[in-house]
Structure formats: C-alpha cells, structure tokens
MIDOSE-1310 file (N, C-alpha, C; in nm, 2 decimals, decimal comma, always signed):
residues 81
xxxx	-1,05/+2,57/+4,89/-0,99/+2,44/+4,93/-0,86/+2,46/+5,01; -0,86/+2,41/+5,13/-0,77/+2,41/+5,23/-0,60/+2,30/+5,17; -0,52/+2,40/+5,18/-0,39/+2,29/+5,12/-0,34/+2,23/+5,27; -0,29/+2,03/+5,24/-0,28/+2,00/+5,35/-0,13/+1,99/+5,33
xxxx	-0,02/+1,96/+5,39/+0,10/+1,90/+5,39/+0,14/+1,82/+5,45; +0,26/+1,80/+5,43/+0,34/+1,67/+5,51/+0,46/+1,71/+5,55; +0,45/+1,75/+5,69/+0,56/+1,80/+5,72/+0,68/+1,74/+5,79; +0,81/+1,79/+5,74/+0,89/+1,68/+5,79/+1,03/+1,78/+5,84
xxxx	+1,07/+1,71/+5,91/+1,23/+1,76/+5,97/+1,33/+1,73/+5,87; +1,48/+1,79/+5,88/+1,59/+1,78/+5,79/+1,63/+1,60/+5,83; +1,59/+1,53/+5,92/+1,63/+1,39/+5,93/+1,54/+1,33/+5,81; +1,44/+1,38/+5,87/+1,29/+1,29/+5,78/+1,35/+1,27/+5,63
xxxx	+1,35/+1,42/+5,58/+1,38/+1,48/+5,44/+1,48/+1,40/+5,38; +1,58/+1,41/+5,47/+1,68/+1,32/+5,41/+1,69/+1,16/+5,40; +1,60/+1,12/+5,50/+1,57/+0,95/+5,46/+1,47/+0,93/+5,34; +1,41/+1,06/+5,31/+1,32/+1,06/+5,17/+1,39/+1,07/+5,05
xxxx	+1,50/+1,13/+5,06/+1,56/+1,23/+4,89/+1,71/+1,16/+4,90; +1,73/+1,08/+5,03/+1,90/+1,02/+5,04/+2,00/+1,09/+5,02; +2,02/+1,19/+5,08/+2,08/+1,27/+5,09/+2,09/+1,28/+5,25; +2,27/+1,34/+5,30/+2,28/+1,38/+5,42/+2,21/+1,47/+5,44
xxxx	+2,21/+1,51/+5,60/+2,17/+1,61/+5,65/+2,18/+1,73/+5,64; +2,35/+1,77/+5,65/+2,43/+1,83/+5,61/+2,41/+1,89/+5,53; +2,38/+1,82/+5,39/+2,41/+1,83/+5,25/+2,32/+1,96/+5,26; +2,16/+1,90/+5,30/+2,05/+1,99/+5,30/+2,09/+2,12/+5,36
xxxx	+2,12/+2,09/+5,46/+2,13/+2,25/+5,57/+2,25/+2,34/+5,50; +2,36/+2,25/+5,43/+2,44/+2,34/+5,40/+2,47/+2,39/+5,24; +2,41/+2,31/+5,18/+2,39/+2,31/+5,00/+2,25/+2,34/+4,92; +2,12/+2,28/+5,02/+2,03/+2,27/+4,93/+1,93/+2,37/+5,02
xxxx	+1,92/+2,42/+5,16/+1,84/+2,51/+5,21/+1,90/+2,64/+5,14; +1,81/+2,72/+5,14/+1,82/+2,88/+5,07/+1,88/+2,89/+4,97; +1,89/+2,83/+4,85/+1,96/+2,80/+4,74/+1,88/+2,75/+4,65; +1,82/+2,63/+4,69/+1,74/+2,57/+4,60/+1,60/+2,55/+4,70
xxxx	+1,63/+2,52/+4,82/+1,50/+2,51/+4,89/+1,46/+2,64/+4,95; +1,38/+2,75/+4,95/+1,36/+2,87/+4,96/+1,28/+2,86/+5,10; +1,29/+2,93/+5,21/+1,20/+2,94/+5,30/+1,10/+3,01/+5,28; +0,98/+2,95/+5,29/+0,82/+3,00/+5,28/+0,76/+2,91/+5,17
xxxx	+0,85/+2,88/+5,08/+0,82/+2,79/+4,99/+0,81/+2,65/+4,97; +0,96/+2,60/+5,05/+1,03/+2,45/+5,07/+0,98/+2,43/+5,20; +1,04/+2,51/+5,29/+1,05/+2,47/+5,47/+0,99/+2,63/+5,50; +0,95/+2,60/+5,64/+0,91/+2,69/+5,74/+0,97/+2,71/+5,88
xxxx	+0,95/+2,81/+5,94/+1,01/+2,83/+6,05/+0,88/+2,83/+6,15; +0,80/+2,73/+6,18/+0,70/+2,74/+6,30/+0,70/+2,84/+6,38; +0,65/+2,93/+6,38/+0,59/+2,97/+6,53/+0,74/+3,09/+6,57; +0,78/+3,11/+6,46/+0,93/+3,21/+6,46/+1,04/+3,14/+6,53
xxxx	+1,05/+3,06/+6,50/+1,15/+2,94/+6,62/+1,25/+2,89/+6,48; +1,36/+2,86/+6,57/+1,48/+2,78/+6,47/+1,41/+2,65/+6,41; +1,36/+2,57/+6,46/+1,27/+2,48/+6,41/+1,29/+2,49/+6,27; +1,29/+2,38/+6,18/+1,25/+2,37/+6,01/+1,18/+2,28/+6,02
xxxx	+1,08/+2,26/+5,93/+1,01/+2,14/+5,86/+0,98/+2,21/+5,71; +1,07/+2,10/+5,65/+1,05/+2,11/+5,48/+0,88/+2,05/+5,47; +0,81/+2,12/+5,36/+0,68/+2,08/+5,31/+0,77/+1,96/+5,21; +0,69/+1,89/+5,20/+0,73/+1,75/+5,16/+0,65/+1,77/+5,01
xxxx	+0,57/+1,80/+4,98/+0,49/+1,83/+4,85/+0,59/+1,92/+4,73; +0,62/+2,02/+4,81/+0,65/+2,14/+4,78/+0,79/+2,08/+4,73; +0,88/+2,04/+4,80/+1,05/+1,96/+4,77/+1,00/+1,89/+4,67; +0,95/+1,82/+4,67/+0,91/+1,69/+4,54/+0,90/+1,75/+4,39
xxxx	+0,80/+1,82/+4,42/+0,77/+1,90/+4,34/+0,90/+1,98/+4,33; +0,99/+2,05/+4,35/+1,08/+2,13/+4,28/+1,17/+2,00/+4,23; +1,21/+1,95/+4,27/+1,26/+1,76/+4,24/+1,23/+1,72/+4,11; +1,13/+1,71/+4,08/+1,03/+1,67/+3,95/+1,09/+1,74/+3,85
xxxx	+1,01/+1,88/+3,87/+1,04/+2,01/+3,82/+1,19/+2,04/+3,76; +1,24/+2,00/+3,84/+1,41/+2,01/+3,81/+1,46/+1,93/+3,75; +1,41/+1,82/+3,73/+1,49/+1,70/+3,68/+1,41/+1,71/+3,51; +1,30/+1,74/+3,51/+1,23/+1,77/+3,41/+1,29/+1,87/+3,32
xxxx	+1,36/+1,98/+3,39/+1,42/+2,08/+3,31/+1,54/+2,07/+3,25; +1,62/+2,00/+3,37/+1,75/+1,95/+3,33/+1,79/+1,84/+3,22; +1,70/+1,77/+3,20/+1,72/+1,62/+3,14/+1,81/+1,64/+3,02; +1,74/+1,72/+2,92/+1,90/+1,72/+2,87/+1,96/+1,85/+2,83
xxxx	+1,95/+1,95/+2,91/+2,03/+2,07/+2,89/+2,15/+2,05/+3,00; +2,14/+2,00/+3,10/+2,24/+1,98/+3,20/+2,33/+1,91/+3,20; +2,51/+1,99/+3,24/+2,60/+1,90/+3,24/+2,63/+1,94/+3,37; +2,61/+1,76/+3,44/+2,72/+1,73/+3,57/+2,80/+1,79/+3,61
xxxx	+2,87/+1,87/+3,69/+3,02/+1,96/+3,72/+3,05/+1,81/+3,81; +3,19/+1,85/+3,86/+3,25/+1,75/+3,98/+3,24/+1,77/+4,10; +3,19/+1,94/+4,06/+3,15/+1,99/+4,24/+3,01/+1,98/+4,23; +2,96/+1,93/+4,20/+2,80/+1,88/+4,24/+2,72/+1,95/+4,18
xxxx	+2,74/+2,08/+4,14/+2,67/+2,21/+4,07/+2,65/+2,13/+3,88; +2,53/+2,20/+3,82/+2,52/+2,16/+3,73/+2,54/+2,29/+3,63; +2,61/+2,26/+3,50/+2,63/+2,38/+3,41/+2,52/+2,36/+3,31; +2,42/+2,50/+3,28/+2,31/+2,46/+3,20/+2,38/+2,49/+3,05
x	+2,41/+2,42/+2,92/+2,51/+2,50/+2,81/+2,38/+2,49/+2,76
C-alpha cells in the first residue's frame, strides 16, 4: 500500500500548529522535526515541505508522553523529572 501525504510549507504548518514561522525554522526543525521524517527537501533544493501526518503524529505522541512527566521551563524547553 502506497503512503499518501499532505504536504505543506513552513507558512501552511504554522497556520496548522499556531505557531510562528520562525519558531519552526529556528526551534522545532532538526530538533524535534527530523528531515526525512517531519519535512523533505524535494528534488535536493532548499525547498521544505513538512509531511503533515508525520508532525501530528509526533504532536500526539508527545503530548501523550509528556502529560504528566513534564515540567514547563520558562524558556520553552520541557524538563522530564
């Protein structure tokens, strides 16, 4: 079975997850969103498009994990105690 996606730009992404743009390109690409996994680089070009399945799913996944092992920091990062 053929996997389909939905692929989206760092604008798109971020009118989905409400988050700046920024945030993505400078906080959550290569850190938490992995290339080959989250987004791709088409055709070896600067280009990104986050798989939209794939983000959600670590979203889920994460929020799932965290729920109550996770404490909030003030810089945005979470400490797992």
């Amino acid at each position: 079975m053929e996997n389909s996606y939905t692929y989206l730009t760092t604008e798109e992404l971020a009118g989905r997850i409400k988050y700046d743009c920024r945030t993505i390109r400078q906080c959550l690409k290569d850190t938490v969103l992995l290339e080959g996994k989250h987004y791709i680089k088409p055709f070896g070009r600067r280009k990104i498009l986050f798989l939209w399945e794939e983000v959600e799913k670590e979203m889920l996944d994460g929020a799932r994990e965290n729920e109550f092992l996770a404490i909030p920091m003030a810089n945005g990062v979470v400490c797992h105690g």
